[in-house]
N, C-alpha and C positions, 0 to 999 in steps of 0.2 A: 415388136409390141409398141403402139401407140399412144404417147404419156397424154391424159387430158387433163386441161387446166379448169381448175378449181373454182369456179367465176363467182358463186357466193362470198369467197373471202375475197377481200379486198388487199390489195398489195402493191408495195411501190411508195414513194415519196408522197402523193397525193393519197394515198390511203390514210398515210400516217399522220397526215395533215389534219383528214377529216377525223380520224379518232382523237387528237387530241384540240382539235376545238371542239367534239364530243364530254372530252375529259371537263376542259373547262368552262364548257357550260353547264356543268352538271355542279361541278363547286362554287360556280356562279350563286345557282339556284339556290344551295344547301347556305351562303353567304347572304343571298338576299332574306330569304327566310327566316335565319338568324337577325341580321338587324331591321328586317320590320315587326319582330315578336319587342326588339328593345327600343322601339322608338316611342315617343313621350304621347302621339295621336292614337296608341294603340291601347296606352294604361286604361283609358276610360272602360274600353271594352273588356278587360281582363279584371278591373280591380272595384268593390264598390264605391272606396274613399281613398283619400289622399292618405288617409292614414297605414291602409292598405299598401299603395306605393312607398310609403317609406319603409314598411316592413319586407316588401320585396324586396328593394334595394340595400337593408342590411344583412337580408338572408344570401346576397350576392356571395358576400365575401365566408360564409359558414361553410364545412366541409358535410362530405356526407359519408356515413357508413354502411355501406353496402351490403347486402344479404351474402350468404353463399347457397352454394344450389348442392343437393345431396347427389353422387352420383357412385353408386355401390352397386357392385354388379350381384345377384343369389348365393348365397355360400359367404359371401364377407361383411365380418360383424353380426351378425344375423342377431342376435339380441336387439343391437340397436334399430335396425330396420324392422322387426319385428313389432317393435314398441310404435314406432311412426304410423305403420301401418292401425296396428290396435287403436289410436289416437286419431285416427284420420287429420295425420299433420300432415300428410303423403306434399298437396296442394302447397302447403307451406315451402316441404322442402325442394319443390320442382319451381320455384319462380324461375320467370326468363332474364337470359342473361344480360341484358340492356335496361336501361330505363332514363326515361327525359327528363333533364336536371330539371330545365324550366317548369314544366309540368308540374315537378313535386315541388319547386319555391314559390309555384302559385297558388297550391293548392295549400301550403302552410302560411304562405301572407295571408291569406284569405278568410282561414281560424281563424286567423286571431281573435279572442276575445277579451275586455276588460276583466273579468272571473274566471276561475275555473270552474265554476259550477251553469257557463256558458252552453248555450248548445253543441254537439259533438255536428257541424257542419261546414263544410266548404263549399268555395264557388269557382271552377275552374272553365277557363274558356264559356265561361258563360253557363255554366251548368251547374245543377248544385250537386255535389256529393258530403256525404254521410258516411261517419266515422266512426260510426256508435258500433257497441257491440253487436248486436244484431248485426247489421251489415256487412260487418268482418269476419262474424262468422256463418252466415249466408255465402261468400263469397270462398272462404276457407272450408265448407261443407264438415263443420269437425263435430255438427252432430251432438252438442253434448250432452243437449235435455235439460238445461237449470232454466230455473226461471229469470226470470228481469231482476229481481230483488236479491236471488240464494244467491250465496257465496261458495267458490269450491271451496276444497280443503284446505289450499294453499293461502290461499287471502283472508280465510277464518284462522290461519296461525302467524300472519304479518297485522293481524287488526289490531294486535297489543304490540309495548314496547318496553321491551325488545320483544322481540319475535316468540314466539309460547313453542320451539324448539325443543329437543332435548340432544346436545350439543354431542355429547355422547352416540347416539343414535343415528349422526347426521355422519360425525366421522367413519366409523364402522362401517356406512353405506358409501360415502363416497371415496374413503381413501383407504392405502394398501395397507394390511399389518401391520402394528408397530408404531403407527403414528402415535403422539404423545398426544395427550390431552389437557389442554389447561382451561382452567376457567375462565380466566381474565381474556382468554383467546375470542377476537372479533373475526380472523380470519382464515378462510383455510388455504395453504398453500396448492400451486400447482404441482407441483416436487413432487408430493407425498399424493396424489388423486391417482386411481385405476383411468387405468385405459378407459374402458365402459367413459368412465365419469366423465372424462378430458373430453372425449367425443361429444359428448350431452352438451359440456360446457360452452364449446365452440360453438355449436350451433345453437344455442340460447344468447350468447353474446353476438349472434351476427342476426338472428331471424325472431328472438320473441321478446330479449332485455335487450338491446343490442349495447355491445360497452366496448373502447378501446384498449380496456384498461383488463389484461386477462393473466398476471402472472398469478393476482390471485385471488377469488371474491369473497366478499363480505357475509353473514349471517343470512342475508334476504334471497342475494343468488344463490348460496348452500342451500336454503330451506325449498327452493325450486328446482335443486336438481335430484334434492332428496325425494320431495313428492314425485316426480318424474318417474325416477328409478323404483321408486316403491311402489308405482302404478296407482298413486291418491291421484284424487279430481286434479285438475289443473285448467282453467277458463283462461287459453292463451288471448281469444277473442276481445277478453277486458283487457287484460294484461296488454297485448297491443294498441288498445284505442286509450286508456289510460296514458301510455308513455306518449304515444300520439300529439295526446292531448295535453301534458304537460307539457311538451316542447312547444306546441302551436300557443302555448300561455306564457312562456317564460319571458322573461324583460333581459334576459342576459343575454349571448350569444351560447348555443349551443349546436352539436352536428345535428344535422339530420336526417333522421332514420328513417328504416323502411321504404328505401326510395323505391325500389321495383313492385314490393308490394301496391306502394301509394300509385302508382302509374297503374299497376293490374287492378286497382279500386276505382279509379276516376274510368276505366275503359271498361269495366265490368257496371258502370254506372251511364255508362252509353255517352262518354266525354270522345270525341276523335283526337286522338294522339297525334302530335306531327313527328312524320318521320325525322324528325332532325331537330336538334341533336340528339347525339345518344353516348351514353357513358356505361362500359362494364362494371358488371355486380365483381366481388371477391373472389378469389379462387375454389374450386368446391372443394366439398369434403368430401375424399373418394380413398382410394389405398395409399396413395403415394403419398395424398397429404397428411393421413393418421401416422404411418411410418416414421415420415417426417420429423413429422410435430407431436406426438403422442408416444411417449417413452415404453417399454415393455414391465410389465410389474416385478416387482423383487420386494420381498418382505423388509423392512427395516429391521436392524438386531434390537433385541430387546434391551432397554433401558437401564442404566445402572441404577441402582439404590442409593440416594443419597447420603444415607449413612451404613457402611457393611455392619452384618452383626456381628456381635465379638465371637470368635473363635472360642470353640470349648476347650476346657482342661485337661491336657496328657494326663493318661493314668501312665505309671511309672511299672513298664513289664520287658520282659526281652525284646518284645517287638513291635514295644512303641514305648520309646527311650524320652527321658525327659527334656527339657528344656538345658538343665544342666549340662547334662551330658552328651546332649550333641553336641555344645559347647566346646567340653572337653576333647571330643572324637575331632572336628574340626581342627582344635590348634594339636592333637598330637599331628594329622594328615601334615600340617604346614610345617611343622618340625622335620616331617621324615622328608619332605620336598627340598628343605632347607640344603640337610646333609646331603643329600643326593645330590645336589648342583654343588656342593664344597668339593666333595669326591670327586667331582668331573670335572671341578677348576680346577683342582692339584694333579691329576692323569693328563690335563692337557698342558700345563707348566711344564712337567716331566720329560711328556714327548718334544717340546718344545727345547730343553735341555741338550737333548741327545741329539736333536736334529741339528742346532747349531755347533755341538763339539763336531759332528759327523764332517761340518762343512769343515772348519778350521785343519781336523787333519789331512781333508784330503786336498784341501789349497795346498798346505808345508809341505806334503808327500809330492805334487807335484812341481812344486818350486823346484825343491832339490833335484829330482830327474832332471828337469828341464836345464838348470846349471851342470849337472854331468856332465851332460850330453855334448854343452857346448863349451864344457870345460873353462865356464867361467868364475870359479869358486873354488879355492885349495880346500878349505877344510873340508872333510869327512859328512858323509851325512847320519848323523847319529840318533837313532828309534828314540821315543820315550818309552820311557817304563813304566809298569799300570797304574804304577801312582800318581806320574806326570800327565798320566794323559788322562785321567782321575779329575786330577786338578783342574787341565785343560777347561773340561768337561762343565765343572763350577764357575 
């Protein structure tokens, strides 16, 4: 049989040549691209003011917190994918798993506005994009019919302060049996949340509040994971362009969020993305991560009483004696214990008696033979009498 060579691959010392100044032209490229995005004749294209460039340049140094992407196969947690679905968050929870830093730090220098009550817009690579609710939820398809003005239900019970909760109500829905309830209480722990709950929680900390801070939330993300779970309104749409838009206002340094969404808003706004650079979203949330990270539920035991109630008063009958008198029955029991260990020290003295006279005679018994025998000792070997050997004995 006749081997034939493969002429499309390439092989040999000069192949390996060509592929790797393939290699490095290609990182070349992904290098020059990168610093001509950072070079000082390009700001003007990208930014409207110099005030603009100073805010991209301290959002250089800000981290970001990244989405997660849901990935659950039919048949697992089916509540919670059920609800995503119902909510048409589907969109939300499929974002792609990349997204360009620069992209998202241009498009938040770019916010900035002196106000908050600014307009909800950006300017990236030269395009505007909009960050208003509408938009967001155009993009997110979630559908939810309120108007521009109506509030859901969840932002009609954060409008007052503290929150118009009923604290009660919030526990019960998110956490296991047993949990205690205080009033003075601002938070709810992780510890004590149902599965269900911990699930919701994670991906509201990573896709609608986003927060690094998760062992365990406050009133405002309780009261959003209650309405969640209890199926009330929820306008994620504001909810995101809000936080959005709090970050693109803040004077402090803060993370920032939403980076794959912001990337899938600026290219759903007809912005050309550049392939490079690119940064991975969060790990998703699928079986291995809830296993993981999401404990199995177990009721908490019920609560002690801080003060017990006092016990009721023995009635005095044969077969429920009084206080007295199990008294009495107690120290007779300790008496009769008492004797019983006297009686068994004095039996074991005794045997202890006889067992060292036992030894003494029969050392002397054989002293005596042994001198017989060798006829080392004139005198006679003479018995004791039961009295002597009585005495021995003592």
């Amino acid at each position: 049989m006749v081997k034939t060579r493969n002429l499309n691959k390439a092989s040999g010392p000069i192949a390996k040549k060509q592929r790797g100044d393939l290699s490095r032209a290609g990182k070349k490229q992904r290098e020059c691209a990168t610093s001509e995005e950072d070079s000082p004749e390009q700001f003007g294209k990208r930014f409207q003011s110099d005030e603009k460039v100073k805010r991209y340049k301290a959002f250089s140094k800000n981290n970001f917190i990244p989405e997660r992407r849901v990935e659950l196969q039919p048949g697992q947690y089916d509540d919670f994918q059920h609800e995503l679905q119902r909510r048409n968050w589907l969109k939300l929870a499929s974002l792609p798993k990349h997204f360009n830093p620069k992209v998202v730090k241009y498009f938040y220098a770019n916010a900035y506005t002196l106000g908050e009550e600014g307009p909800r817009v950006s300017f990236v690579l030269g395009r505007r994009v909009l960050y208003d609710r509408a938009t967001i939820s155009a993009y997110l398809e979630d559908h939810l019919g309120l108007e521009e003005a109506k509030l859901c239900a969840y932002q009609n019970s954060i409008r007052s302060s503290p929150p118009s909760f009923n604290y009660k109500e919030v526990l019960d829905t998110l956490c296991i049996p047993g949990t205690l309830m205080e009033e003075s209480r601002n938070v709810v722990e992780r510890a004590e949340m149902k599965v269900l709950t911990e699930i919701w929680m994670t991906f509201m900390t990573s896709n609608i509040n986003p927060t690094l801070h998760t062992s365990n939330i406050n009133l405002y993300y309780a009261g959003l994971l209650y309405c969640i779970i209890q199926k009330k309104t929820v306008d994620i749409a504001k909810i995101i362009s809000d936080d959005i838009h709090r970050i693109a206002t803040s004077e402090k340094p803060m993370p920032l969020c939403f980076p794959s969404l912001i990337t899938e808003l600026c290219r759903f706004q007809r912005v050309i993305i550049p392939e490079y650079p690119q940064l991975d979203i969060r790990p998703p949330i699928n079986e291995k991560f809830i296993q993981r990270h999401c404990k199995k539920e177990e009721a908490l035991p019920p609560p002690s009483p801080l003060l017990p109630p006092p016990p009721d008063t023995p009635q005095s009958s044969p077969d429920n004696p009084t206080t007295q008198q199990q008294i009495q029955l107690i120290l007779a029991q300790q008496d009769a214990i008492r004797i019983e260990q006297v009686e068994q020290r004095d039996y074991l003295e005794l045997v202890s008696r006889q067992q060292r006279a036992t030894y003494r005679a029969t050392t002397s018994m054989y002293s005596h033979i042994r001198r017989f025998f060798q006829r080392q000792g004139p005198e006679p070997f003479v018995w004791p009498t039961d009295d002597q050997f009585s005495s021995y004995a003592e």
